[in-house]
N, C-alpha and C positions, 0 to 999 in steps of 0.2 A: 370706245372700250365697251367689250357685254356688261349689263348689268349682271348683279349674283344674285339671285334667287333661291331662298331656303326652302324647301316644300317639306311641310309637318303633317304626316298623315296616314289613311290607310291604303295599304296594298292588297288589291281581293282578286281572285279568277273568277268571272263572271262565266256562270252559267245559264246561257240567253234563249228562250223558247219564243217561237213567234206562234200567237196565238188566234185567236178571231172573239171568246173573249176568256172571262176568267174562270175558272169552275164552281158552281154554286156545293157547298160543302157535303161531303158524302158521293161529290160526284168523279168521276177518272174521266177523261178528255185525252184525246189526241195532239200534239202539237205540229203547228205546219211545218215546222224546222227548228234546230238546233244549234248550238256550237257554244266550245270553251275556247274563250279569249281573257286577255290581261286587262285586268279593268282596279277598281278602288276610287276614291274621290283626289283621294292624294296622288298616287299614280297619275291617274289622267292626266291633272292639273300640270305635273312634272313633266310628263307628255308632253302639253302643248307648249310651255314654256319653251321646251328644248327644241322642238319644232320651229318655233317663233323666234329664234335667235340666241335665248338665255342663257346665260351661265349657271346649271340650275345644278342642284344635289336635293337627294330625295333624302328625307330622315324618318322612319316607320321602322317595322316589323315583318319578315316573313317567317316562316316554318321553314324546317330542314326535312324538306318533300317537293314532290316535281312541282307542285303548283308554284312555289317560291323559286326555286330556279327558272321557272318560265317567265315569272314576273320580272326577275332580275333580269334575265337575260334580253327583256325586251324593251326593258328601260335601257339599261345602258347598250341597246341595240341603235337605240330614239338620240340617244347623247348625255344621258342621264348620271348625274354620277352617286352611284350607288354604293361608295365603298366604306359608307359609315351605316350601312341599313343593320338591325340589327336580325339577328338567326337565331328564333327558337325552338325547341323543343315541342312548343305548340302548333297543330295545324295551320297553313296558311287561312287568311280570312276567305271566306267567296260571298257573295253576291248571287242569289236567285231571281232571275230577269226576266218577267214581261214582257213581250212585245207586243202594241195591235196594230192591226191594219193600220190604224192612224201616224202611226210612229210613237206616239205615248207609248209609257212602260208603266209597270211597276216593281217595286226591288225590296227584296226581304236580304237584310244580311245575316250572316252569323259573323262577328269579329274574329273569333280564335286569334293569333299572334298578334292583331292588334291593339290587344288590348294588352300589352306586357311592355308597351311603351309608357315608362313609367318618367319622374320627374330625375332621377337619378342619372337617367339615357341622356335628359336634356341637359344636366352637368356636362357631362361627357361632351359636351359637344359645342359648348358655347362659345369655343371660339367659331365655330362654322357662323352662328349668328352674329357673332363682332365682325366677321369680315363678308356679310351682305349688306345687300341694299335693298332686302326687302324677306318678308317670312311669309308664307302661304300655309293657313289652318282649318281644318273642317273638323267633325265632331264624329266621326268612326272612331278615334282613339280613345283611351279614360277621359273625360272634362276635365278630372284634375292635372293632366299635364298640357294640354290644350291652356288654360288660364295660367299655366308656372311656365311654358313657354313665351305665351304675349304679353306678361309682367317683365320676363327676362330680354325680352327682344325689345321693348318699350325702355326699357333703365338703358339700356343701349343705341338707344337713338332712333330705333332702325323703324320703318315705315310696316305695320302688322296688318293681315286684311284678313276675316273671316266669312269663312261661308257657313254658316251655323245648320249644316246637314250632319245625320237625320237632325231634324229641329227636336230637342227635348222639351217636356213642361218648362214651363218658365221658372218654378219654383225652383228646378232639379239645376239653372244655371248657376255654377260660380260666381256667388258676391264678388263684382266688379268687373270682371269682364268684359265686358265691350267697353269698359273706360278705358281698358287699356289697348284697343284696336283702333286703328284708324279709318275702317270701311266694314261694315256688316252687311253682307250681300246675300239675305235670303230668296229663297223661290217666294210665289205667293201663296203656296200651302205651309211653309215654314213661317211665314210671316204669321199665318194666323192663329201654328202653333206656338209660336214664342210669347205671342202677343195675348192669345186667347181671344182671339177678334174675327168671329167667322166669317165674317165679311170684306176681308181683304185683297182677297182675288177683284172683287169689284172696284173696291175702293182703298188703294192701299195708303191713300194720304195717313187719314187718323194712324192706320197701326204702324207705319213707318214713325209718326210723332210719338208713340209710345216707346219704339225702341231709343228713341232718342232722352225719351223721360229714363229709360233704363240705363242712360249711360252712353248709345252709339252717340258719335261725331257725324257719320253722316250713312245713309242707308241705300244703300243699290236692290233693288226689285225684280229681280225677271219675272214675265209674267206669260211667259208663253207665246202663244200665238200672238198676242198681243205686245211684244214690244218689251219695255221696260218702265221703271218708275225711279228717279233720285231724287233724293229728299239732300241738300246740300248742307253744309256746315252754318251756313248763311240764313239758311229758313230758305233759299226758293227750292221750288221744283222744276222737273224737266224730267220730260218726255222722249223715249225714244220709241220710231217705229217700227216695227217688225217687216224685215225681209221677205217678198212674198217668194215660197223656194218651193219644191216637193216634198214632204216630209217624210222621210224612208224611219229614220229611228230618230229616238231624243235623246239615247240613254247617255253621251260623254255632254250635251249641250250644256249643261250648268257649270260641269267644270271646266269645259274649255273656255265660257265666260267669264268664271273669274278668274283662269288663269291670264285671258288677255289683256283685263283690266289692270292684274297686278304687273303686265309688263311696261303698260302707259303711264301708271302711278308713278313706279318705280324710276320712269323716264323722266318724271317733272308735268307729264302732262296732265290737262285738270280732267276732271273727275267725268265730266261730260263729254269729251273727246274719246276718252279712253271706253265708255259706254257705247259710242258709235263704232268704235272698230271691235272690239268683243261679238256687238250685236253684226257686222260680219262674217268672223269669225264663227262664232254660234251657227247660224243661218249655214255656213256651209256643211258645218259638222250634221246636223240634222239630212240634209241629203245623200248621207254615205252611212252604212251599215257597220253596226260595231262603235267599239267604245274608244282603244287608242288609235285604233287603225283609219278610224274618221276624221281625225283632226290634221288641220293643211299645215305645208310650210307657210313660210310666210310670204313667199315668193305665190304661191296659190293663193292667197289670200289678195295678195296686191293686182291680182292677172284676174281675178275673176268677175264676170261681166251680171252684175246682177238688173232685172229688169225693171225693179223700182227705182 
């Protein structure tokens, strides 16, 4: 049987410019190309899920404007079921994307309808969490419903994973919070803003132990070219290696990581398993252009021949 998959989160149209690099202020630049695609943290993740087999429903916000019916329409294009999202009055959220030669981005959001997901939508809807096996959270939404959802999906049993993008100050997080999550899976630039630990891209032991002083259970690290880092419930670590691929773009790779991981959780499988197929996953995402449109089935994920 699929597992059921909640995704809690934002929906954006990414507006994507491939650059060579960023403009020094006061400066105007040409970009080498363009395009609007359906993008968001939440999306994506929904994305791959559904991609990957899941029984997923998307729970966010769009506007009642084309960018929101473009989102919609390409989610539940993907397999997505979208018929609790909610439609406001407020513009859809977008995303201003980065591109370089390298395939690094960088992404300015503006929220608009995301942020109108409030704790009251999560009423609404908890039975959708009583009858999953798992809740998928990122931080494009208010905080306060992100922490009044993984309270609510916690009292109910159900297995909660966070990817705490954008990272905010530490201070600005909801008392308790990742005590109520079962995996916080930052980048290693989120790591060392949650943490305050500039040094974590290096060395992400320590501040992986800090999130844990804060409450995480156990911590997943992408580190980019380099792999990953898990810090386990247990106290050990483990290391994963990074796929050597061509790297065309990064911009869906985070979330199509955690969304793979939350399919192996979800399965029963441990934490370190589920890190090795993500970091597949990932790896292929990164050699394809665009945000949902990069992420494989799972049929392409099991068929592809990587050289390490």
């Amino acid at each position: 049987m699929k597992k059921k998959i909640v995704v809690l989160g934002s929906l954006n149209t990414d507006f994507v410019a491939d650059v060579s690099r960023l403009p020094v202020e006061g400066e105007s630049m040409l970009a080498n190309g363009f395009g609007i695609v359906p993008g968001g943290k939440g999306a994506n993740q929904a994305c791959t899920l559904s991609k990957l087999g899941v029984d997923v429903t998307m729970l966010g916000a769009i506007g009642k404007d084309g960018n929101g019916q473009m989102m919609k329409d390409n989610l539940e294009k993907s397999g997505v079921d979208c018929s609790h999202l909610l439609e406001s009055d407020v513009p859809t959220g977008i995303a201003m994307i980065t591109v370089f030669p390298n395939g690094n981005n960088s992404i300015v959001v503006a929220q608009g309808a995301n942020m109108e997901v409030d704790c009251a939508y999560i009423d609404k809807n908890l039975k959708l969490l009583a009858d999953c096996d798992a809740l998928v959270l990122q931080l494009e939404i208010p905080l306060e419903t992100v922490a009044y959802a993984a309270k609510k999906a916690k009292e109910l049993g159900k297995l909660v994973i966070l990817d705490p993008a954008p990272a905010p100050a530490p201070e600005t997080l909801p008392k308790g919070l990742f005590e109520t999550v079962d995996l916080v899976k930052p980048n290693e630039t989120e790591l060392a803003i949650l943490t305050g630990m500039p040094g974590a891209a290096k060395n992400p032991a320590p501040a992986a132990a800090r999130l844990k002083e804060m409450g995480a259970k156990e911590v997943l690290v992408t580190l980019g070219g380099e792999g990953s880092y898990l810090s386990l419930a247990d106290g050990t670590e483990y290391r994963v290696a990074p796929k050597q691929v061509p790297v065309v773009d990064t911009t869906a790779a985070g979330d199509a990581f955690t969304a793979s991981v939350a399919i192996q959780l979800a399965e029963g499988k441990p934490l370190t398993e589920a890190a090795e197929f993500a970091n597949k996953v990932s790896s292929i995402v990164v050699t394809r252009k665009g945000a949902q449109s990069s992420i494989p089935t799972m049929e392409e994920v099991l068929s592809y021949h990587f050289d390490d």
